[in-house]
C-alpha positions in Angstrom: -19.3 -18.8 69.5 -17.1 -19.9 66.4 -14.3 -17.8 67.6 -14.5 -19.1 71.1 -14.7 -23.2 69.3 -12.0 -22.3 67.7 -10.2 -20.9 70.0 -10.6 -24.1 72.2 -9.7 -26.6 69.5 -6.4 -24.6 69.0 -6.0 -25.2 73.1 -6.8 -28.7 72.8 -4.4 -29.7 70.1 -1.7 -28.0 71.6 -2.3 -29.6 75.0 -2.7 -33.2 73.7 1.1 -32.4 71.3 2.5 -31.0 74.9 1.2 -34.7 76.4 2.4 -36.7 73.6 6.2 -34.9 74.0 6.0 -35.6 77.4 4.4 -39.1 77.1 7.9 -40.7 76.5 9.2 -40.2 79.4 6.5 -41.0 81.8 6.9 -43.6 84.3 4.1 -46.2 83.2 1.9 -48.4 85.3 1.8 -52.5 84.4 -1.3 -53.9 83.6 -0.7 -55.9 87.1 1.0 -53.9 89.6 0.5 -56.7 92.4 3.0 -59.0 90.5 5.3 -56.9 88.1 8.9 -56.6 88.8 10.8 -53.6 89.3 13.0 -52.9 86.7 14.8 -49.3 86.1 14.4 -48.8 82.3 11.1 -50.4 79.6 11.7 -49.7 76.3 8.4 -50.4 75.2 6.5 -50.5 71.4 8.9 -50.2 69.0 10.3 -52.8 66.5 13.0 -54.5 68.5 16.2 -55.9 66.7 18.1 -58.1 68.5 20.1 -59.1 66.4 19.7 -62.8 67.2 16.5 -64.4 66.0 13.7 -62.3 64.7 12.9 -59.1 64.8 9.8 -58.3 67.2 7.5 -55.5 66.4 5.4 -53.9 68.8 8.4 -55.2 71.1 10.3 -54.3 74.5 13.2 -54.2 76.4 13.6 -54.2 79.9 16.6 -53.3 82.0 17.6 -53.5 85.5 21.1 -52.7 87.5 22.7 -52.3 84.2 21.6 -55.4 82.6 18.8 -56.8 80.1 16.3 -58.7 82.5 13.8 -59.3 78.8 13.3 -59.3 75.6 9.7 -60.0 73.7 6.3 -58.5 73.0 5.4 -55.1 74.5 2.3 -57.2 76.1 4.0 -59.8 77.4 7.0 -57.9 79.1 5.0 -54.6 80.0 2.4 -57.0 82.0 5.6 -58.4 83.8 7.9 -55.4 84.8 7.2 -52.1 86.6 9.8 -49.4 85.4 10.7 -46.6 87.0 11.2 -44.9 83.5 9.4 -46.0 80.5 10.1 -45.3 77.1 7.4 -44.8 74.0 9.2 -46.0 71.1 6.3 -46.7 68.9 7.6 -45.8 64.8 11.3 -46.2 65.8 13.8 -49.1 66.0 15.2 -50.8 69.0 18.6 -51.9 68.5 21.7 -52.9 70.3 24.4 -50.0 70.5 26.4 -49.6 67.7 30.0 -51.1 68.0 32.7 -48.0 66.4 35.4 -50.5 66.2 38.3 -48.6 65.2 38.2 -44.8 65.6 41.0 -41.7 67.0 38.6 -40.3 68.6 40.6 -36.6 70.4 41.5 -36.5 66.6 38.1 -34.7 66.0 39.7 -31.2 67.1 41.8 -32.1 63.5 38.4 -32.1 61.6 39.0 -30.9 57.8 43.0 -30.2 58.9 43.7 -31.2 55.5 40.9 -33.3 53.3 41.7 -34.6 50.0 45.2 -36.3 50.3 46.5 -39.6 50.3 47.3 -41.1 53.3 51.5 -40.3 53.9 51.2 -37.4 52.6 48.3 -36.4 55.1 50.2 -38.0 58.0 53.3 -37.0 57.4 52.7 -33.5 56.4 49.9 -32.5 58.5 48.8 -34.6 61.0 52.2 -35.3 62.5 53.0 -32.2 62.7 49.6 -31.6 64.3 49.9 -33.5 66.7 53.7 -32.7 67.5 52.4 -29.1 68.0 49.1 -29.1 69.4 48.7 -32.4 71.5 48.8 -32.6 75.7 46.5 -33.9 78.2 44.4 -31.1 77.4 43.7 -31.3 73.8 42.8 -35.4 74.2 40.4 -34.4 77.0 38.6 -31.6 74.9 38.6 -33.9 71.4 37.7 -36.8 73.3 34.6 -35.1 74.5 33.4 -33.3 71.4 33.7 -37.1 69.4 32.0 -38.8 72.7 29.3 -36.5 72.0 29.0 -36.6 68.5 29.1 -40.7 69.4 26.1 -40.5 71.9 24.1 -38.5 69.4 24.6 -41.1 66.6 24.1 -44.2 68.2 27.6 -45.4 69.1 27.8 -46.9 72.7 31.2 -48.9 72.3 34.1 -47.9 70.7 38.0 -49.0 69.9 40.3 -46.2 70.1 44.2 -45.7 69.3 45.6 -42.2 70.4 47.9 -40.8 72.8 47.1 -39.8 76.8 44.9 -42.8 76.6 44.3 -42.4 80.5 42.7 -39.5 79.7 40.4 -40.7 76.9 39.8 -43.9 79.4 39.0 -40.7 82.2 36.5 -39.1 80.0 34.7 -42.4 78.2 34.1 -43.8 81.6 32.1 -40.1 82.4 30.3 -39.9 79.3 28.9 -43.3 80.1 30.5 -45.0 77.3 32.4 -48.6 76.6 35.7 -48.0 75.1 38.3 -50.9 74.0 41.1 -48.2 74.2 45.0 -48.7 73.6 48.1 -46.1 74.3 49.7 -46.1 71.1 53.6 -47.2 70.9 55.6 -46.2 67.9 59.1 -45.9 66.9 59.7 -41.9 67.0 58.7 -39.4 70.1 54.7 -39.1 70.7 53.3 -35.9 72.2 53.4 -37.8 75.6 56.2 -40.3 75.3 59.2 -39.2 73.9 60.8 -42.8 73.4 60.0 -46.4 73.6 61.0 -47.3 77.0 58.9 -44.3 78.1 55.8 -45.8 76.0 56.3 -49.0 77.4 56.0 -48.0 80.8 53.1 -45.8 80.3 51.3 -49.0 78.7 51.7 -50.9 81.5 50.8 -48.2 84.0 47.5 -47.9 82.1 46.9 -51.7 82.1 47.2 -51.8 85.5 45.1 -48.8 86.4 42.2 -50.1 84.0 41.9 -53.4 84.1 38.5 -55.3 85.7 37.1 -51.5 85.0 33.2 -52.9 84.2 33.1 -50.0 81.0 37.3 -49.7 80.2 39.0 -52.0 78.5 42.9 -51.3 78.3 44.8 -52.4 75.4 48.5 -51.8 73.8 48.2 -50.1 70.2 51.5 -50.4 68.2 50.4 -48.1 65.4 51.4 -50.0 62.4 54.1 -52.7 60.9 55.8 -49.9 59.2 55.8 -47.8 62.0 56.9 -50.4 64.6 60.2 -52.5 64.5 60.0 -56.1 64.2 61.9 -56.6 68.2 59.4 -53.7 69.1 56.6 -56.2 67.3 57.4 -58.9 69.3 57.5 -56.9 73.0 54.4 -55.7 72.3 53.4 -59.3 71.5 54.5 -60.7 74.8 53.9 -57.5 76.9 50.1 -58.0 75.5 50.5 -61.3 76.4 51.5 -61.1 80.3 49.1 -58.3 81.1 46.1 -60.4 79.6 45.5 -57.2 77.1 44.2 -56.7 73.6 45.8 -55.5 70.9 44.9 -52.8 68.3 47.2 -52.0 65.2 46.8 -51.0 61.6 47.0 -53.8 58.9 47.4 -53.7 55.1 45.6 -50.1 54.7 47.6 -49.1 51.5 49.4 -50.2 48.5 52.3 -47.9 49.9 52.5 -50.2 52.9 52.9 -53.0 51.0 55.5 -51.7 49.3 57.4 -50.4 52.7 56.7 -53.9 54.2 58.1 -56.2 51.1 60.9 -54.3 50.7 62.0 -54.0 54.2 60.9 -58.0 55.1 61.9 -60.4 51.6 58.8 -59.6 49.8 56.3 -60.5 52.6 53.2 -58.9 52.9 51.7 -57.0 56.1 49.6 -59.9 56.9 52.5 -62.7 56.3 54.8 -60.1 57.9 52.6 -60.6 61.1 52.0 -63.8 61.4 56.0 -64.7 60.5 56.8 -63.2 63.9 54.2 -64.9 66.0 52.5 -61.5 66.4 48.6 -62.8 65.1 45.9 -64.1 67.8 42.9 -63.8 68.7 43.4 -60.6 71.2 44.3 -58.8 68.2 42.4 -56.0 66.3 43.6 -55.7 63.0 41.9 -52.1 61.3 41.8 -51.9 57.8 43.0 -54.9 55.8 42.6 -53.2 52.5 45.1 -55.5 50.7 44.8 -58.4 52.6 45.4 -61.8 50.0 43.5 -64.8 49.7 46.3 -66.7 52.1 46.2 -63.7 54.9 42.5 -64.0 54.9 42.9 -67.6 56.0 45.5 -66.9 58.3 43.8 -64.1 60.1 40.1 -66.8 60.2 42.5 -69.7 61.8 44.4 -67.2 63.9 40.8 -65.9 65.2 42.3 -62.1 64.6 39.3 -59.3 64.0 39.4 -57.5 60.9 37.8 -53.1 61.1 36.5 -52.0 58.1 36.6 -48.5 57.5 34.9 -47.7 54.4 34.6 -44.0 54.7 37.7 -43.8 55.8 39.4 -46.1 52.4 37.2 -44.1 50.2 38.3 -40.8 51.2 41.8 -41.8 51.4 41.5 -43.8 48.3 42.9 -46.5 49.8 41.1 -48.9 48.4 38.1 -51.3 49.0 38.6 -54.0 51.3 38.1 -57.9 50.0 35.1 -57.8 53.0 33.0 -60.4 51.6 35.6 -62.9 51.3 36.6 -62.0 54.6 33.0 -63.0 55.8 33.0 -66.2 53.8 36.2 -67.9 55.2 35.1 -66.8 58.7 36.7 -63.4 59.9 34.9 -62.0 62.7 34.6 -58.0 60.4 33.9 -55.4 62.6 33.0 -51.7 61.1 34.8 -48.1 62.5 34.6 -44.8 61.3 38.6 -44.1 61.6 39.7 -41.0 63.3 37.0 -38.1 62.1 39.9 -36.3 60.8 40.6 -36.6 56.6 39.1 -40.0 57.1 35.6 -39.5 56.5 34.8 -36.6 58.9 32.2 -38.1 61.1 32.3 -40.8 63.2 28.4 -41.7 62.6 27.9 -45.6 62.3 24.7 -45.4 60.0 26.6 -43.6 57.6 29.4 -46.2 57.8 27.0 -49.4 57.8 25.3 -47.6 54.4 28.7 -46.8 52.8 29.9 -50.3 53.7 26.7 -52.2 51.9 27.1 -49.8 48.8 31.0 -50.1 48.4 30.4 -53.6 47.9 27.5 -53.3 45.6 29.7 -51.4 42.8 33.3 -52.9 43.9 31.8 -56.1 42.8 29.3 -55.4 40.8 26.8 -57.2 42.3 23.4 -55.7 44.4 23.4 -58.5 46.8 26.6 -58.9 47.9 26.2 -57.4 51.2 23.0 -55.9 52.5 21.6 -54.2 55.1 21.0 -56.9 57.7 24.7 -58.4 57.4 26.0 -54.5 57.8 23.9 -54.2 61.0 25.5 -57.3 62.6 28.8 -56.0 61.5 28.2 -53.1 63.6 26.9 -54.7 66.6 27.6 -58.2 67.5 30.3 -58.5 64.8 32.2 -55.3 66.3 31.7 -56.8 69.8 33.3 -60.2 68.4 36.0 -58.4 67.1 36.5 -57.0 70.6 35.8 -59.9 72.6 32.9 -58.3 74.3 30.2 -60.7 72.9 29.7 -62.0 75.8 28.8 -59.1 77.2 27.0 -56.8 74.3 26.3 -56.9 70.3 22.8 -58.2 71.0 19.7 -57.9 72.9 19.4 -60.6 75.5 18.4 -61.3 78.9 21.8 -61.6 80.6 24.0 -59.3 78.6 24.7 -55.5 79.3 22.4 -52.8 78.5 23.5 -51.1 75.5 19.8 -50.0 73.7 19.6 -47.2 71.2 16.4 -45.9 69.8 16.0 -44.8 66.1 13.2 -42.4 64.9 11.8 -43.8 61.6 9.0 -41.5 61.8 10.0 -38.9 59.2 9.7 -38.3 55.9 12.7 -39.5 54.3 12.4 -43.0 56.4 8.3 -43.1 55.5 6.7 -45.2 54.3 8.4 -48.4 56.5 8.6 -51.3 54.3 11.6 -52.8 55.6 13.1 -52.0 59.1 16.5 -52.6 58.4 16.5 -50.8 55.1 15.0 -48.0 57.0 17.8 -47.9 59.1 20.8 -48.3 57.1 20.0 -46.6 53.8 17.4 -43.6 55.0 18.2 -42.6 58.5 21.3 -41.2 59.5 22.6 -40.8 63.1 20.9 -37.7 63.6 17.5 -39.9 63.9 19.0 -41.5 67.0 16.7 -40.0 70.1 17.9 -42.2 73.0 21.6 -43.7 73.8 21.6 -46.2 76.9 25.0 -47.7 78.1 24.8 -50.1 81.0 21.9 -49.3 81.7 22.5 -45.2 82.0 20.6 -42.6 79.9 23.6 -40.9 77.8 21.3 -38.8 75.7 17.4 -39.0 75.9 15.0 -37.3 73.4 18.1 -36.1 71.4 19.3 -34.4 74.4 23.3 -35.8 75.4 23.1 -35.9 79.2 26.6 -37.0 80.5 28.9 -34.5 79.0 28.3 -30.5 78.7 27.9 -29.5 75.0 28.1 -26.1 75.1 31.7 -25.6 76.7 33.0 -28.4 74.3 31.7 -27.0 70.9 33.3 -23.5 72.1 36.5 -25.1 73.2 36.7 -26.4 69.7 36.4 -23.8 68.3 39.3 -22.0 70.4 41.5 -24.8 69.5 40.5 -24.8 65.3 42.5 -21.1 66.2 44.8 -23.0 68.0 45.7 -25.4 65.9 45.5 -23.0 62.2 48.1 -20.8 63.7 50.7 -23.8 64.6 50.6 -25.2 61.1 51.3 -21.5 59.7 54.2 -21.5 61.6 57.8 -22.4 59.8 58.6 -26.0 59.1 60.9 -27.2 62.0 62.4 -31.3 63.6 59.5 -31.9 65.1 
């Protein structure tokens, strides 16, 4: 009889761990099915962080036709809505989708190309080349999808990209289910799919056209940087951006050795005063980086209403320096946070990482602990990234009315328990790997840890046929590329 008891315990556990597993995605009756509204997705039990007012424990979310219907107590909003899928997020975080607002993402076939160098020398050395040798259609399709995924699986829902074939990346976001601010790059030397300005040009406004109302794809123009674009170029890309009704994204004051390109080349101006000088500033434009920005810039860019990306994996790695973010904040830039290409610029492209670097680079830049903490990083990654974007409107917070971008975090495990503070949990012990559910207007992208809109498998072994690819090029003998 002991054998057979314990035999039967053994079943019983296992059968109520097998119910719990599946318990998260059950579809769950309301407490009032006479009355409750049918609504596709409740998120339901977790600690909900809007993002705007308090935080809610014991909260929910419910969504419908791509939207956020409401917001509150589990009680409240479970007793109101039926759902056709209903998700247990009790011990985890409900948050909006985090905003990667400045990334390259088909650059993540270039992972570990060539760590540990300053900036020109890694671009002009070894990523040009790259690029010059390796990148078609093809290659952005296959690095677009192994970074999508590796977004999904960390929490990212929206991101701003700069790369080449941007129809392409715009093809495969809008499949992966994701929202992507994306801009075809234009700069003053042949790209691996426009060999010369006019080319580029015409390519940008082909992809405006094709894009634009797109409910996830927002086209944009991307000149890649003031030292990389003429001033006449500067200006056509200010009016072109203009006329189409399209945002801009370009890289501002990320080194001293831009500063030194742009004062030399423009009477001792500074990126920043550069910019503005030409009429090129606004409030459609997405200015990553601003490492070096001056007291005055920082001014310009809050009356101008231009976003400012900080990267802070990406200036740490590259030693670029540590961006003046908290004065930024205080003189009212809308600061937006990106991982940068996942290529020598930090290696990853996971926003938790990013937020915890971003709080801690502050902390010792400035000496001060308080300076910028874990709340204030948050916001920069969601409804100050969507700011940044002008998608605020639309997403950055949960709210009845605004898209349904909704991640779930797991603070369940050890390095995360016990949970004094939510938002410390989050930002300084989880990582994105504790992300177990990615919704983007309203679609599941990756549920229980499992990425549902793009095929892993094929992608991880196409990267690794194009690592080959790619090692062999750069062996090859220096040549005009």
């Amino acid at each position: 009889m002991t054998i057979r008891r314990a035999f039967l315990a053994v079943a019983l556990v296992f059968s109520i761990s097998s119910f719990n597993a599946a318990a998260r995605t059950a579809t769950a009756e309301p407490r009032n099915p006479a009355t409750a509204q049918p609504v596709d997705i409740l998120i339901t039990g977790g600690t909900v962080m809007p993002m705007i007012g308090e935080d809610i424990e014991n909260g929910a979310v419910a969504i419908r036709n791509g939207s956020i219907v409401a917001v509150g107590r589990a009680s409240e909003v479970g007793a109101k809505y039926k759902a056709k899928t209903t998700i247990d997020a009790h011990g985890m975080a409900v948050l909006p989708g985090f905003v990667n607002a400045h990334t390259h993402v088909a650059m993540s076939l270039f992972r570990g190309i060539a760590d540990d160098r300053d900036l020109m020398d890694w671009l002009q050395n070894y990523i040009f080349p790259a690029e010059a040798r390796n990148v078609d259609r093809e290659f952005v399709k296959w690095g677009t999808r192994l970074g999508e995924i590796e977004m999904i699986r960390s929490g990212t829902t929206t991101l701003a990209d700069m790369y080449y074939f941007e129809s392409e990346v715009a093809k495969q976001t809008k499949a992966a289910g994701l929202r992507g601010v994306l801009g075809e790059t234009l700069i003053d030397f042949p790209a691996p799919d426009n060999k010369t300005w006019e080319a580029m040009v015409a390519d940008v406004r082909r992809f405006v056209h094709e894009w634009k109302g797109d409910r996830l794809i927002t086209p944009a123009l991307a000149p890649h940087a003031p030292y990389t674009v003429s001033e006449d170029h500067l200006k056509q890309v200010r009016a072109l951006a203009t006329e189409l009704g399209a945002p801009i994204l370009i890289h501002v004051s990320e080194t001293k050795t831009e500063l030194q390109q742009i004062a030399e080349k423009h009477n001792g101006m500074t990126p920043g005063m550069y910019l503005d000088s030409i009429g090129f500033l606004g409030h459609d434009v997405v200015a990553a980086h601003g490492v070096w920005l001056t007291p005055e810039e920082i001014r310009i860019f809050a009356a101008k209403g231009t976003g400012i990306v900080h990267n802070p994996d990406s200036n740490m790695m590259l030693a670029s320096g540590v961006a003046p973010v908290p004065a930024m904040l205080r003189a009212g830039v809308n600061v937006g946070l990106g991982t940068d290409g996942p290529a020598g610029s930090g290696n990853n492209m996971d926003m938790i990482e990013v937020m915890a670097n971003a709080a801690r680079l502050q902390k010792v830049a400035n000496l001060d602990p308080k300076i910028l903490g874990a709340r204030e990083v948050l916001k920069m990654a969601t409804i100050g990234g969507a700011k940044v974007l002008g998608l605020d409107d639309k997403i950055g917070t949960l709210e009845a009315g605004k898209r349904a971008d909704v991640i779930v975090i797991d603070l369940r495990h050890a390095k995360t328990q016990p949970v004094y503070s939510v938002e410390s949990a989050v930002v300084y012990a989880a990582t994105g790997d504790d992300v177990v559910d990615t919704i983007c207007d309203g679609r599941i992208l990756m549920r229980d840890r499992k990425v549902l809109t793009i095929a892993v498998a094929p992608t991880l072994a196409k990267a690794k046929q194009y690592r080959d690819k790619v090692r062999a090029s750069l062996k090859k003998p220096a040549a005009k590329e």
